[in-house]
C-alpha positions as CSV (number, residue, x, y, z in Angstrom):
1,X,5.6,6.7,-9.6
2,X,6.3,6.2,-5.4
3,X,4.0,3.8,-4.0
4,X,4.4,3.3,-0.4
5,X,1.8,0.5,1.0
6,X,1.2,-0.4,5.3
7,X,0.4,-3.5,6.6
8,X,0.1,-4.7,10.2
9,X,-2.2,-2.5,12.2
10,X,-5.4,-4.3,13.5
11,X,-7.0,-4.4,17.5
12,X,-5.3,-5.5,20.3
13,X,-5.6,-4.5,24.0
14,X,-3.5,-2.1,26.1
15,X,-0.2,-3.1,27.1
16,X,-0.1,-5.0,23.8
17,X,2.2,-5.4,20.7
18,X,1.5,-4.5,17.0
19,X,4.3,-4.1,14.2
20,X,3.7,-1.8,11.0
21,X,5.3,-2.3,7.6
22,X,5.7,0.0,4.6
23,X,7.0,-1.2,1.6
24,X,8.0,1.8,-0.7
25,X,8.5,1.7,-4.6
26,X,9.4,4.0,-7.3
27,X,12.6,5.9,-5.7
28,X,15.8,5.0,-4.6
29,X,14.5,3.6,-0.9
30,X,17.7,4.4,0.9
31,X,18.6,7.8,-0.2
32,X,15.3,8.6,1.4
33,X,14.6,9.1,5.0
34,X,11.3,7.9,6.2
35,X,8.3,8.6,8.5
36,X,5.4,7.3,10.4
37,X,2.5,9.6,11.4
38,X,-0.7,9.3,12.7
39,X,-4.3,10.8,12.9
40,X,-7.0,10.5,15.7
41,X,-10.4,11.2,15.4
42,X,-11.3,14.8,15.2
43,X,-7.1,15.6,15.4
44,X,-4.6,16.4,13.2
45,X,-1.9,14.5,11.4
46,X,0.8,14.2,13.8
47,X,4.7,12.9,13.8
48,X,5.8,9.5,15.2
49,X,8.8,8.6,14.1
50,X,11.6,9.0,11.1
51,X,14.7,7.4,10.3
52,X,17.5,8.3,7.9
53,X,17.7,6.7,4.7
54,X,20.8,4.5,5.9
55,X,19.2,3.8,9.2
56,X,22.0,5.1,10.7
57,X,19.5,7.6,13.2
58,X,16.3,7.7,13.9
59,X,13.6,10.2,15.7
60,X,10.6,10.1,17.7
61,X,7.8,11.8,19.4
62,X,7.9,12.1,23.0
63,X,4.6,10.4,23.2
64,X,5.7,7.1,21.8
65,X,9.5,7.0,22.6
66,X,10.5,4.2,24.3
67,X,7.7,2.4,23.3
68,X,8.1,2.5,19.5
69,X,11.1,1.5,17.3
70,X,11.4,2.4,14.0
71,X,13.4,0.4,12.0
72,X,14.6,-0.3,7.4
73,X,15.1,-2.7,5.4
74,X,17.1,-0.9,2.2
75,X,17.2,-4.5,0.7
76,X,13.4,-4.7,0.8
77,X,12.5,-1.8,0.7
78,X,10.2,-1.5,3.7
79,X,10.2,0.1,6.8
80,X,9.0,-0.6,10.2
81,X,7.6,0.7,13.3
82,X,7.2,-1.9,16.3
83,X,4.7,-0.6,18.8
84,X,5.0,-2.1,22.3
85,X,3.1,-1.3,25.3
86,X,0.3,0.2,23.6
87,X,-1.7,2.6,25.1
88,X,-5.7,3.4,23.6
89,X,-4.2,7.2,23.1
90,X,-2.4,5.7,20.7
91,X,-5.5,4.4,18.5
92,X,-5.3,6.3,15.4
93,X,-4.6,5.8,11.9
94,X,-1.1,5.4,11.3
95,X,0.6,6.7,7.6
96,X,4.2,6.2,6.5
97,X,5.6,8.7,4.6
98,X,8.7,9.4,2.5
99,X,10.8,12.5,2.5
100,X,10.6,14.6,-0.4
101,X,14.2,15.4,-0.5
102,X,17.3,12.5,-0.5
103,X,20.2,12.9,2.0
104,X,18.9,15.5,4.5
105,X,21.1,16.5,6.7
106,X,18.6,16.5,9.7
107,X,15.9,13.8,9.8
108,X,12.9,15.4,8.9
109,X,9.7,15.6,11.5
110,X,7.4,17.9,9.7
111,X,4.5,16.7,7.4
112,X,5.5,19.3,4.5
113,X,8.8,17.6,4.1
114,X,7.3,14.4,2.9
115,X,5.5,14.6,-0.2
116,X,4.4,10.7,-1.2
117,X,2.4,9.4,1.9
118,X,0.8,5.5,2.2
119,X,-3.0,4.6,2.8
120,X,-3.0,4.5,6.2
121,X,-3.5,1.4,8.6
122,X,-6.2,1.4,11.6
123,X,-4.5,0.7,15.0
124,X,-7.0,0.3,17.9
125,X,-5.8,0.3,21.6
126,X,-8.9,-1.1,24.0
127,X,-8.8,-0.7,27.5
């Protein structure tokens, strides 16, 4: 059974830092490629970021790019997204994700590709 559990979010104030961790379980972590989403209030589920299963590329939203780094560990099994510069649009809940098929040969972006998702972690941005 995949397990995939975030840490990290919490409050902090615009212009500040957070990091995110995922720690995934139950499938060969780096034949995988892996995502972070998030959801605001009354929105939908949107992209962040992805990275390959090697770590070799990565993705991101236009929203958050140059802002956010995602980032694996295939020897732990975790995956990161470092937030910087934090912005209150970017207060949501944030969900990591793993793709549903190994070896891709695009990253994937969409939410239909990913088929075992974490619990979420709150991030809130305050002005």
């Amino acid at each position: 059974q995949v397990q995939l559990v975030e840490s990290g979010g919490g409050w902090v104030q615009t212009g500040g830092s957070l990091r995110l961790s995922c720690a995934a379980s139950g499938r060969t972590f780096s034949s995988y490629a892996m995502g972070w989403f998030r959801q605001a209030p009354g929105k939908e589920r949107e992209f962040v970021a992805a990275i390959r299963g090697s770590g070799s590329s990565t993705v991101y939203a236009d929203s958050v790019k140059g802002r956010f780094t995602i980032s694996r560990d295939n020897a732990k099994n975790t995956v990161y997204l470092q937030m910087n510069s934090l912005k209150p649009e970017d207060t949501a809940v944030y969900f990591c994700a793993i793709d549903r098929a190994p070896y891709r040969l695009r990253i994937a972006v969409d939410e239909d590709e990913y088929d075992y998702w974490g619990q979420g972690t709150q991030v809130t941005v305050s002005s």
